[in-house]
C-alpha positions as CSV (number, residue, x, y, z in Angstrom):
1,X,4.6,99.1,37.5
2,X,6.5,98.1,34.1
3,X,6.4,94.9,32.6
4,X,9.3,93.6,30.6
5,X,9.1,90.5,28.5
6,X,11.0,88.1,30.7
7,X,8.3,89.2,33.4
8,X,5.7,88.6,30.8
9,X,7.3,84.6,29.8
10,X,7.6,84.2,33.8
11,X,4.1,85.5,34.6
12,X,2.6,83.4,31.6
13,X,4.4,80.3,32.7
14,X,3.6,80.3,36.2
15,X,0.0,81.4,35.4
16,X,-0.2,77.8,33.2
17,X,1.2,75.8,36.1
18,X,-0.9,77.1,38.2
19,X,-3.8,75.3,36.5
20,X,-1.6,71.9,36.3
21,X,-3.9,68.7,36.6
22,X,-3.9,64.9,36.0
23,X,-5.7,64.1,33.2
24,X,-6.6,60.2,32.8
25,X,-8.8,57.4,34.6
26,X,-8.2,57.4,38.5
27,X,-7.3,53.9,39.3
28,X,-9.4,51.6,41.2
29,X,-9.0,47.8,41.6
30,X,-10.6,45.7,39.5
31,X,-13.6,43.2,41.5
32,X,-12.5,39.9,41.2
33,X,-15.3,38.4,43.2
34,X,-13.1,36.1,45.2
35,X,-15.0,33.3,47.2
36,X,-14.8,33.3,50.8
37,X,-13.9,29.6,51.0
38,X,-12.1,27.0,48.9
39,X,-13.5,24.1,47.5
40,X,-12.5,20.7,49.7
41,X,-11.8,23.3,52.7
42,X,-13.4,22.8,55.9
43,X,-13.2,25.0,58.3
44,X,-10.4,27.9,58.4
45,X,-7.2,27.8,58.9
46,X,-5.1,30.9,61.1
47,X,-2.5,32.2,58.5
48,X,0.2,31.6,60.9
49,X,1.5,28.6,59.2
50,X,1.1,30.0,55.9
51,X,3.4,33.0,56.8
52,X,6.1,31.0,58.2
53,X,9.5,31.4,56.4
54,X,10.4,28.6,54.2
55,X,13.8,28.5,56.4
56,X,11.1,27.4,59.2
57,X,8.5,25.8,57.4
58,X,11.1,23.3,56.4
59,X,13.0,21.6,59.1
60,X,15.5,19.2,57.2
61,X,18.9,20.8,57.5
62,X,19.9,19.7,54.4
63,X,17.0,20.5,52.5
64,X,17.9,24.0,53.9
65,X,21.3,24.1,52.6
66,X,20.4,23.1,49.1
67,X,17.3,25.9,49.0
68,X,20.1,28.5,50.0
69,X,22.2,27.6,47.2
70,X,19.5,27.6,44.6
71,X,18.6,31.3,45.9
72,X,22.3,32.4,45.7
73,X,23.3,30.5,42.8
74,X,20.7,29.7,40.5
75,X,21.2,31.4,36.8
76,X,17.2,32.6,36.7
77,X,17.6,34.4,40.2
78,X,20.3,35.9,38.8
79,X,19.0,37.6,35.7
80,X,16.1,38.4,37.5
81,X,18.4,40.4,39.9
82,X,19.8,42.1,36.8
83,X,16.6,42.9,35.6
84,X,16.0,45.2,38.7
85,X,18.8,46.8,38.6
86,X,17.9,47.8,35.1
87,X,14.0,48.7,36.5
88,X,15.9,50.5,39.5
89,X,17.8,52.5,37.1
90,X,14.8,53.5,35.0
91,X,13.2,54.2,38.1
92,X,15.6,56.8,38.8
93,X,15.8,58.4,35.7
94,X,11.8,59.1,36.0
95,X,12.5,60.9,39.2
96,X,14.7,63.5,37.5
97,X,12.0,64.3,34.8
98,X,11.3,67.8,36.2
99,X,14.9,68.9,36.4
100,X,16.0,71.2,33.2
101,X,18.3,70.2,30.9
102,X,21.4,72.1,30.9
103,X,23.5,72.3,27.7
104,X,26.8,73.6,26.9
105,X,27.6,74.1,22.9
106,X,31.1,76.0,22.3
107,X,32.2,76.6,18.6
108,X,33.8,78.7,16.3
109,X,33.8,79.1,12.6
110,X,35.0,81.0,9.5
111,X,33.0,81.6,6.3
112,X,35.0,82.9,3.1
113,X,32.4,84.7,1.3
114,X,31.9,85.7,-2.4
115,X,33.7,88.6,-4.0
116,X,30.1,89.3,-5.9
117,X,28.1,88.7,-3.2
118,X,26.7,91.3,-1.1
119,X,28.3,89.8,2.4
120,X,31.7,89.3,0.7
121,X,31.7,93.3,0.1
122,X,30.8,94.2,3.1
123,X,33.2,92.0,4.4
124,X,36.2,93.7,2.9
125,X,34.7,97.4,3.4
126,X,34.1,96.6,7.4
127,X,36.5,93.9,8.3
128,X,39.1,94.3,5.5
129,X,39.1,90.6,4.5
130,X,37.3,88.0,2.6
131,X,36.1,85.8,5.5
132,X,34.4,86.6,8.8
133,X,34.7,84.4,12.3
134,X,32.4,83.7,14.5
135,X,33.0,82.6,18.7
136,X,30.2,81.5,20.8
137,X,30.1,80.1,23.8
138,X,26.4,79.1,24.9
139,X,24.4,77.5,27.6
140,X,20.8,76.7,26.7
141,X,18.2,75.7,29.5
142,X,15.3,74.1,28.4
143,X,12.5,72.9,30.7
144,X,9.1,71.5,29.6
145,X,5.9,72.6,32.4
146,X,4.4,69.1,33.6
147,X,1.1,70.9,33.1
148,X,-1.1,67.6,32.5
149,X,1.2,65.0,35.1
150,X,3.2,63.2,32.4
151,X,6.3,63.4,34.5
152,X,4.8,62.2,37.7
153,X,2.4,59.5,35.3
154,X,5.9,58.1,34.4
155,X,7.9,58.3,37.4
156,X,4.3,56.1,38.7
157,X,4.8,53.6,35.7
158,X,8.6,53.4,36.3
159,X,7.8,52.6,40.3
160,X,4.8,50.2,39.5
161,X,7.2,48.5,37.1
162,X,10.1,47.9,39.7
163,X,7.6,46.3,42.4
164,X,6.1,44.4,39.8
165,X,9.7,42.9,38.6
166,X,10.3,42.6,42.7
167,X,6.9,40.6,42.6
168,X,8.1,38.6,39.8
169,X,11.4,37.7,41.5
170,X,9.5,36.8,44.7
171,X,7.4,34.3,42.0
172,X,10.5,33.0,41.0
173,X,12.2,32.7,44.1
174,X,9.0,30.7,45.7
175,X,9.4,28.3,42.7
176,X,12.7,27.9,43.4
177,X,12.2,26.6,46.7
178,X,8.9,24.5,45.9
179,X,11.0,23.2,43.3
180,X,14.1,22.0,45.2
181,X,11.7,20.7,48.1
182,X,9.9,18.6,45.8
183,X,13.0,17.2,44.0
184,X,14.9,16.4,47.3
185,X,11.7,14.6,48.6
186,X,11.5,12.7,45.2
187,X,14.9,11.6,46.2
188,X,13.5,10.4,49.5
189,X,11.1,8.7,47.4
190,X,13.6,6.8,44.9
191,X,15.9,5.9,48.2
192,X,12.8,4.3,49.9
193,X,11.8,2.6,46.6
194,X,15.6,0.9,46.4
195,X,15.2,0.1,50.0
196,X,11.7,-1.6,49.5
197,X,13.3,-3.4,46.2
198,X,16.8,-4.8,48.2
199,X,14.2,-6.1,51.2
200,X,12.1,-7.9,48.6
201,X,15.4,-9.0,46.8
202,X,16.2,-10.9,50.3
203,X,13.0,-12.5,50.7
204,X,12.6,-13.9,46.8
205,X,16.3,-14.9,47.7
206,X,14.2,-17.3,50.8
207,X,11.7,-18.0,48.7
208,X,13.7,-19.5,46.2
209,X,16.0,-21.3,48.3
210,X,13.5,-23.3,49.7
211,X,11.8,-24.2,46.4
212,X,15.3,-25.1,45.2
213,X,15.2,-27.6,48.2
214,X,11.7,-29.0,47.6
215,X,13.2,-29.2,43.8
216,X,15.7,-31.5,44.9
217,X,13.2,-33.1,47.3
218,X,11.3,-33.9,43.9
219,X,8.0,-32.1,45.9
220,X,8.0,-29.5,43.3
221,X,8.8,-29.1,39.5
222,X,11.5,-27.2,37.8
223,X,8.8,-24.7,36.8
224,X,8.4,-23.4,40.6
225,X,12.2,-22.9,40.5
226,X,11.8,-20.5,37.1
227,X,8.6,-18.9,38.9
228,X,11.1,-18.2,42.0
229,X,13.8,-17.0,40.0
230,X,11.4,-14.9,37.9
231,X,10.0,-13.1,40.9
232,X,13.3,-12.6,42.5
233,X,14.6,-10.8,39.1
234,X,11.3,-8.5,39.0
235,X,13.0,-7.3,42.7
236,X,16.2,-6.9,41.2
237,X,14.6,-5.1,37.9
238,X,13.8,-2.3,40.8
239,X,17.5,-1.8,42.2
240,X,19.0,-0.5,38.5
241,X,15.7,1.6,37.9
242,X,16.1,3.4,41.4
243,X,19.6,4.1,41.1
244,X,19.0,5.9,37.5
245,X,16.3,7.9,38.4
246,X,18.3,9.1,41.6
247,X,21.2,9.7,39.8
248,X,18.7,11.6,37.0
249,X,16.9,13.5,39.9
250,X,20.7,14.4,41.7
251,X,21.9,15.6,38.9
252,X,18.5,17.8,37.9
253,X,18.6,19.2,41.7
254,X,22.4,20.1,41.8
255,X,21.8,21.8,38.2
256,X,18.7,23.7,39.9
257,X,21.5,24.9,42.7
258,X,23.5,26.6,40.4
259,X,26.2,23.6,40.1
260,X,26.9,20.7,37.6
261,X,25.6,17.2,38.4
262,X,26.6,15.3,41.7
263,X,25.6,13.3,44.2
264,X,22.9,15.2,46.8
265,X,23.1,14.4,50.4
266,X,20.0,13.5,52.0
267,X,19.4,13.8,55.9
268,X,17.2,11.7,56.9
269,X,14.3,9.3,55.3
270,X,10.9,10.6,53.3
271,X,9.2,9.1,56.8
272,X,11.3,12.1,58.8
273,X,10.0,14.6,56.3
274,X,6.4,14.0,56.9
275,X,6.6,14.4,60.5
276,X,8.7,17.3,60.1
277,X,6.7,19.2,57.6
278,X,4.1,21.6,59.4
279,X,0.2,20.4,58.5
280,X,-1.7,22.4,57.0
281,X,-5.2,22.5,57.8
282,X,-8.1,21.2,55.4
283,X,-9.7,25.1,55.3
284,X,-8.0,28.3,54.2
285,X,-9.6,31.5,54.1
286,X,-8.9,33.0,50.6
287,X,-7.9,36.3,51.4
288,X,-4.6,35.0,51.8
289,X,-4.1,34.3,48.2
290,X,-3.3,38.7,48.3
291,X,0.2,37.7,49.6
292,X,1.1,36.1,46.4
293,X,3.3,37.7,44.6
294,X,2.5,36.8,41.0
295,X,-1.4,38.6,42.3
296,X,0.2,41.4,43.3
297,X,2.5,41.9,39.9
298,X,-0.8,41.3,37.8
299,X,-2.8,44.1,40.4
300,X,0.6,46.2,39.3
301,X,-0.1,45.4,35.7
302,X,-2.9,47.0,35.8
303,X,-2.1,50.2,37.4
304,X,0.5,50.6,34.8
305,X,-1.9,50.1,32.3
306,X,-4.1,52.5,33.8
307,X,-1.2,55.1,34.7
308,X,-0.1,54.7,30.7
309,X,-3.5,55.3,29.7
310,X,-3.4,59.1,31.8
311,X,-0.4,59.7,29.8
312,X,-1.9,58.8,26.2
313,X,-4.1,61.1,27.0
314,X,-1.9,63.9,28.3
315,X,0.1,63.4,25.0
316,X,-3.3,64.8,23.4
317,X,-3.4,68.1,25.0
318,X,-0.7,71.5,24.7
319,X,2.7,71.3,26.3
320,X,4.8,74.2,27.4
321,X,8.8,74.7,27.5
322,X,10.9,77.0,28.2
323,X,14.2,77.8,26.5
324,X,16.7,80.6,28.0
325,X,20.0,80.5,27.3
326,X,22.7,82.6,27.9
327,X,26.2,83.0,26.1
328,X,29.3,85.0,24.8
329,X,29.7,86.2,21.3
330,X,32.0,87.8,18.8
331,X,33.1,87.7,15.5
332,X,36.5,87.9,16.9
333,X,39.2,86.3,19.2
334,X,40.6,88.5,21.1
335,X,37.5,90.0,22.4
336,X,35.5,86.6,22.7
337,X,35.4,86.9,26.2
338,X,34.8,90.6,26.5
339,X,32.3,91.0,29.2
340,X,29.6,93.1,29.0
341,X,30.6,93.5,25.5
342,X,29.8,89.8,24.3
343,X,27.1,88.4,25.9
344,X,23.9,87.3,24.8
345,X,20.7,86.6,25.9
346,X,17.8,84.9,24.8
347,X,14.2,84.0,26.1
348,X,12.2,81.4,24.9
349,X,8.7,79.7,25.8
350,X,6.8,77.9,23.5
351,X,3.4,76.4,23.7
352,X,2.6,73.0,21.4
353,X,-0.4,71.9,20.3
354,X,-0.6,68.6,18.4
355,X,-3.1,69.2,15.3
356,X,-2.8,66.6,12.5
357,X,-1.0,63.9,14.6
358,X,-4.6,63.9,17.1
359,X,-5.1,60.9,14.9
360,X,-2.5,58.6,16.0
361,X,-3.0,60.2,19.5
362,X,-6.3,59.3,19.6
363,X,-5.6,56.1,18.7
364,X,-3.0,55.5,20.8
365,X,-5.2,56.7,23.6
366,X,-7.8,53.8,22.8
367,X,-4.9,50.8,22.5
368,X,-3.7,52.0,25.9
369,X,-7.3,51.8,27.2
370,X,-7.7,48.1,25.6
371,X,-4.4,47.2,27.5
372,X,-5.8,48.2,30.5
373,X,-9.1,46.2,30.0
374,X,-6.8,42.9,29.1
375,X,-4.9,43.8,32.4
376,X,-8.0,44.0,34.2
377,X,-9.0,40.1,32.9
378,X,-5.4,38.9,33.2
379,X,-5.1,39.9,37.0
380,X,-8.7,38.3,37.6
381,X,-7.6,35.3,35.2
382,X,-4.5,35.3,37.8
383,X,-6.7,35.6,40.9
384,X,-8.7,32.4,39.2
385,X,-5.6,30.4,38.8
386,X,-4.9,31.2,42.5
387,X,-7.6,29.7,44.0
388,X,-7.8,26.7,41.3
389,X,-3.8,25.8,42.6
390,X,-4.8,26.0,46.7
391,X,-8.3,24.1,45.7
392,X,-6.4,21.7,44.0
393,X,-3.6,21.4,46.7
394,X,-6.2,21.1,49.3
395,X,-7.5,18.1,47.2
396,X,-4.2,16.2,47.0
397,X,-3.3,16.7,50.8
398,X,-7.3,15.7,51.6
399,X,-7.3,12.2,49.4
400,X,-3.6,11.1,50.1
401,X,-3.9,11.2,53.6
402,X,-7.1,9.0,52.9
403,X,-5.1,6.8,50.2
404,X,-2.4,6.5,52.9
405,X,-5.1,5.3,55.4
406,X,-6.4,2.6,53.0
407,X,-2.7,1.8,52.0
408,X,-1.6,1.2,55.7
409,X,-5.2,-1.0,56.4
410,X,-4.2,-2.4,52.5
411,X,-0.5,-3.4,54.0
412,X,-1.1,-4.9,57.0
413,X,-3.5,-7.3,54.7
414,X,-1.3,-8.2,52.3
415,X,2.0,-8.4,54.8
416,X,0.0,-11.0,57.0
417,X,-1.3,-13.0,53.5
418,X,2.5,-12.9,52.5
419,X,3.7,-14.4,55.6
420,X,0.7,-17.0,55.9
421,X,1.0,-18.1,52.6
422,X,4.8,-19.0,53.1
423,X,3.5,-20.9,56.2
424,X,1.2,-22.7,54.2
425,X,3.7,-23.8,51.5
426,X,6.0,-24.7,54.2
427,X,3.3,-27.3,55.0
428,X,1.9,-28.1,52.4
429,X,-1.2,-26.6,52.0
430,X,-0.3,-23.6,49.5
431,X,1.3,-23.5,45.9
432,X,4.5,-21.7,45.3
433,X,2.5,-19.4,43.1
434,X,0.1,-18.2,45.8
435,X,3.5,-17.4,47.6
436,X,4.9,-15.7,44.7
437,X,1.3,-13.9,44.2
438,X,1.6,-12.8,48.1
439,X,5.0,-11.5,47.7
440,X,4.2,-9.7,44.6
441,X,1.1,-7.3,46.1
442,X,2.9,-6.7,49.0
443,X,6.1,-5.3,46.8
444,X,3.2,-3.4,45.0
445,X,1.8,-2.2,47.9
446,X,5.4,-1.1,49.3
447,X,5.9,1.3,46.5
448,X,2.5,2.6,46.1
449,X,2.4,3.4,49.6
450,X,5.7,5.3,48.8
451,X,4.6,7.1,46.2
452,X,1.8,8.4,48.0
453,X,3.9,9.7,51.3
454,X,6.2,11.6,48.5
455,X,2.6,13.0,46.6
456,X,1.3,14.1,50.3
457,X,4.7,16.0,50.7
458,X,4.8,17.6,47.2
459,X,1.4,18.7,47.4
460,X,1.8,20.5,50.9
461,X,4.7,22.3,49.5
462,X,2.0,23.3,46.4
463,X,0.1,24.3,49.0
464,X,2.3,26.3,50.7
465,X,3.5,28.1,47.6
466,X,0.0,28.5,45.9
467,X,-1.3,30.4,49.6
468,X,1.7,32.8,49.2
469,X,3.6,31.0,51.5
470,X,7.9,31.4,51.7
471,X,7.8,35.4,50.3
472,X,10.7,37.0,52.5
């Protein structure tokens, strides 16, 4: 059996790919050492409200509507959405890394040689002029052996870097929603606020009508009318506060929506919303923080790092192309495309082995490994986070459902000494400052006891968010 040298290139290429391997670490998952059980959980909690859509975890119509706009219209959605197209693309690209390339090169030139020089002589005695032309036509193949996995290391890198930016998105998106949920309950918050301030507004307005009477009655000084009308303005103080920080919030929500400031309609009162919000137990188990997307990009971090680490190291060892090409020839015109008469052939393999760059290699070899030991401690730095947000979560829900408990026992207290000491002072047996005092707390008490319903709200939606809760 003969041999002839494109059998030999052939043979010797096939007999390299036929020890192809994947040089580099194997990846395996770092050990985070994640606890079993939150701190301030008790008990455990099924993961069915967790996985609940945010379009049913959240009941408000309205609140809805404005979390649907945010997603479609907000401006960091949308260049995250660009972003994976760009991944997608790249993506794409790495697929096609073990297709040949495929050039075509056509040309043709005319060198006017020397009378003394030797070509210019033999120019004249063969061709019978001073110049000689030259056609081609050529296409030139050239495909390089994945011998060591590069191509599949990078079409793994380019994958693991579009689920990562999906993960990311997913991050983004759940921030979205946590973000618009806890600005439109704000809102709730600053409505019940002006309500508590206009209610207290119409009983300093009492208050000081009937001092003004006893003023006239000459039972009480004109220092117990300023004290009245003092009290009654720190009410009214409250009404022009409320309405800037809802018209601050509206226009911070509607810019969060994609849209320029306006007025945000609200549904219903913050009371509505905490009845309507799902409750989420006091105990999670913590193997649901694995649905979160920003632990599953940094778990994607690190297999890129580890994937880029495989092809530092394959950039160490020999590669192998191959280079045919085939083409048409002639020095001239008319007989350019003469076939048999002008075509050539050519057979090319070559075999590269880096020698004084194995420095740099080397070293590039040991940065990538360092990246992948930072990766490592950024996704378990990220896993930490994780379970310090849902611990801390899990302590705002636990205390403000006990601050709500003292704040209700706190305003039944202070309501009843509010309406006793008017009593009183109606009779005669309390000063118009104990009433003012009276009034006072109870305003107090209104607000705090607010501010604590809109906390509870805002820190179930944390919660919700931190356990990997709204991903679609």
């Amino acid at each position: 059996m003969k041999f002839s040298k494109n059998n030999i290139f052939l043979f010797a290429g096939m007999g390299l790919l036929s020890f192809a391997c994947s040089v580099g670490p194997k990846y395996s998952r770092p050990n985070t050492e994640t606890p079993q059980q939150f701190r301030n959980a008790a008990g455990q909690l099924a993961s069915d409200t967790v996985l609940l859509p945010w379009r049913t975890f959240y009941k408000d119509p309205q609140l809805v509507s404005l979390i649907e706009k945010a997603l479609a219209k907000n401006s960091e959605v949308s260049v995250a959405l660009l972003n994976m197209q760009q991944l997608e693309l790249s993506y794409k690209q790495a697929k096609l890394g073990l297709l040949p390339t495929l050039d075509l090169s056509v040309g043709a030139t005319r060198t006017y040689f020397s009378e003394n020089s030797l070509n210019g002589s033999l120019s004249k005695q063969f061709a019978g002029s001073d110049y000689l032309d030259d056609y081609s036509a050529t296409l030139r193949l050239s495909w390089e052996a994945d011998i060591w996995g590069k191509v599949k290391k990078q079409k793994a890198v380019a994958q693991a870097s579009y689920f990562a930016q999906k993960e990311n998105l997913s991050v983004l998106k759940t921030r979205i929603v946590v973000q618009v949920a806890q600005a439109y309950y704000g809102l709730m918050a600053l409505d019940e606020q002006l309500k508590v301030a206009k209610q207290n507004i119409e009983l300093s307005n009492k208050t000081l009508e009937m001092v003004r009477l006893q003023f006239a009655a000459s039972q009480v000084t004109s220092l117990a009318v300023q004290q009245a009308e003092a009290q009654k303005k720190t009410a009214e103080l409250l009404v022009p506060l409320a309405l800037q920080n809802i018209a601050i919030q509206e226009n911070a929500l509607s810019i969060l929506c994609g849209g320029y400031p306006d007025s945000i309609t609200r549904a219903g009162s913050l009371s509505d919303a905490a009845t309507q919000t799902p409750a989420l137990a006091s105990g999670v188990p913590a193997t649901l923080l694995s649905r979160r997307p920003d632990v599953k990009a940094a778990e994607l971090a690190v297999m890129i790092a580890n994937t880029r680490t495989g092809l530092a190291k394959a950039a160490m060892y020999p590669t192998l192309s191959l280079t045919p090409s085939i083409g048409l020839n002639s020095y001239k015109l008319n007989t350019w495309f003469d076939i048999p008469g002008s075509i050539i052939k050519t057979v090319g393999a070559n075999l590269t082995k880096p020698l004084f760059q194995h420095r740099n290699l080397k070293t590039s070899y040991e940065v990538a490994k360092l990246e992948q030991e930072k990766s490592a401690v950024q996704f378990k730095q990220t896993m930490m986070t994780a379970v310090g947000e849902v611990s801390n979560a899990l302590a705002q829900v636990k205390y403000s459902d006990e601050r709500l408990a003292l704040v209700a026992q706190k305003s039944q207290s202070l309501d009843k000494a509010a309406t006793d000491a008017l009593l009183l002072y109606k009779g005669g047996m309390a000063t118009y400052l104990e009433v003012i005092v009276a009034q006072n707390n109870a305003l107090q008490n209104e607000l705090e006891a607010v501010n604590i319903k809109r906390d509870k709200l805002i820190a179930i939606t944390e919660l919700y968010r931190a356990l990997g809760g709204g991903v679609e």
